[in-house]
Every structure is written in C-alpha cells, then in structure tokens.
C-alpha positions as CSV (number, residue, x, y, z in Angstrom):
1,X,150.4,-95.3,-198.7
2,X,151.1,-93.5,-195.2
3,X,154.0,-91.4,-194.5
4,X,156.0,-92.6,-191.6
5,X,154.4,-90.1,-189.4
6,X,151.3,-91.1,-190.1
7,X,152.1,-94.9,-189.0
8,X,150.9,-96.2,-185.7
9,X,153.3,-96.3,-182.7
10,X,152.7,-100.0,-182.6
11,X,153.3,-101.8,-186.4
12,X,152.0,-105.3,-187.7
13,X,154.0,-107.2,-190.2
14,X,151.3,-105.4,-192.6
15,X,152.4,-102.4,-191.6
16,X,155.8,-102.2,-192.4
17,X,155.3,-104.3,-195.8
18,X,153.2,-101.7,-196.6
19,X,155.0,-99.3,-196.0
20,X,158.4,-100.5,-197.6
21,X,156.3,-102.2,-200.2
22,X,157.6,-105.7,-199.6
23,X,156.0,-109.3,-198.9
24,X,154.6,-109.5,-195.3
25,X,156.1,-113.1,-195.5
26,X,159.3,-110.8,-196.4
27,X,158.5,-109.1,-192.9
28,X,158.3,-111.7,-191.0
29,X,161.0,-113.2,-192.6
30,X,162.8,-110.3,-191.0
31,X,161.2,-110.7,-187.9
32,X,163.2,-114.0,-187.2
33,X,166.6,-112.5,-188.2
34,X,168.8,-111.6,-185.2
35,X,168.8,-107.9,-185.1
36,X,172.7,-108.1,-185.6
37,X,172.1,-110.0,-188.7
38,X,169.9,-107.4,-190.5
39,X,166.4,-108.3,-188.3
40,X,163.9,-106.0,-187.3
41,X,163.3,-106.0,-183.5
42,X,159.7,-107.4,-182.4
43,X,157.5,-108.7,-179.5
44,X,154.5,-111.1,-179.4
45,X,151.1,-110.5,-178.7
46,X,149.7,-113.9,-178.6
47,X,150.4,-115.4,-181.7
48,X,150.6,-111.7,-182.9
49,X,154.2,-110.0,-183.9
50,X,154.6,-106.4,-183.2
51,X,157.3,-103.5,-184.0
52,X,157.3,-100.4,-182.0
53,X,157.8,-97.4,-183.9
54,X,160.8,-96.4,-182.7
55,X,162.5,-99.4,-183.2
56,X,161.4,-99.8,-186.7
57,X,163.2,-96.2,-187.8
58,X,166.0,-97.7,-185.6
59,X,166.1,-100.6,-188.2
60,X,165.8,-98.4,-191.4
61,X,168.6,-96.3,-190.2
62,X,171.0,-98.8,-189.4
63,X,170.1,-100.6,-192.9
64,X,171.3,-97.3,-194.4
65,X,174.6,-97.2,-192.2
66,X,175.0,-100.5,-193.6
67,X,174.9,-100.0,-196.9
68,X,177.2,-96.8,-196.4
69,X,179.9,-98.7,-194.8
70,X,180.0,-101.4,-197.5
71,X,180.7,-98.5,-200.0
72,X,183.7,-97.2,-197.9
C-alpha cells in the first residue's frame, strides 16, 4: 500500500482502487458518475482512463465535505 505521496501524478483505475481498497470495476464505476453526482474526474488515453493527482485529492476532499454537510 502507497501513501498518497507516493502515488504517481497520473492514476489508473488500479491506482486509486488500490489505494482506497475498493473494486477497480468500483472505480470505474466512478469514472462515469458526473463529478456533481459523486464522480471522480478523468480523461482518456486510448481506451485508457486516467485521473490526475490533483484532481483525485479534489474528489476525496469533497467526498468528506459531503458527508459533513449531511451531518449538519
């Protein structure tokens, strides 16, 4: 298991289901969710999904705001 800061700048589906120790069908579930409706931002490389970094700490951070606000 890799720390955050040891994750690569760019992220596979494999990557991130790693890291939150979820399905990567999970992930890409996720990948097809609107961003406004809990999905993680993504690009294509060929057939190839991708996360940058930054926007996947984006995600996780407004999954936590989330979950706050619900509690409020």
């Amino acid at each position: 298991m890799k720390t955050f800061k040891e994750l690569p700048e760019i992220l596979t589906a494999q990557d991130i289901a790693t890291y939150l120790g979820i399905s990567r069908r999970r992930v890409y579930e996720l990948f097809q969710l609107h961003p406004e409706h809990g999905g993680i931002v993504n690009f294509d490389i060929g057939f190839s999904k991708r996360v940058q970094k930054e926007d996947f700490y984006q995600w996780m951070q407004d999954q936590k705001k989330k979950k706050i606000s619900n509690f409020a």
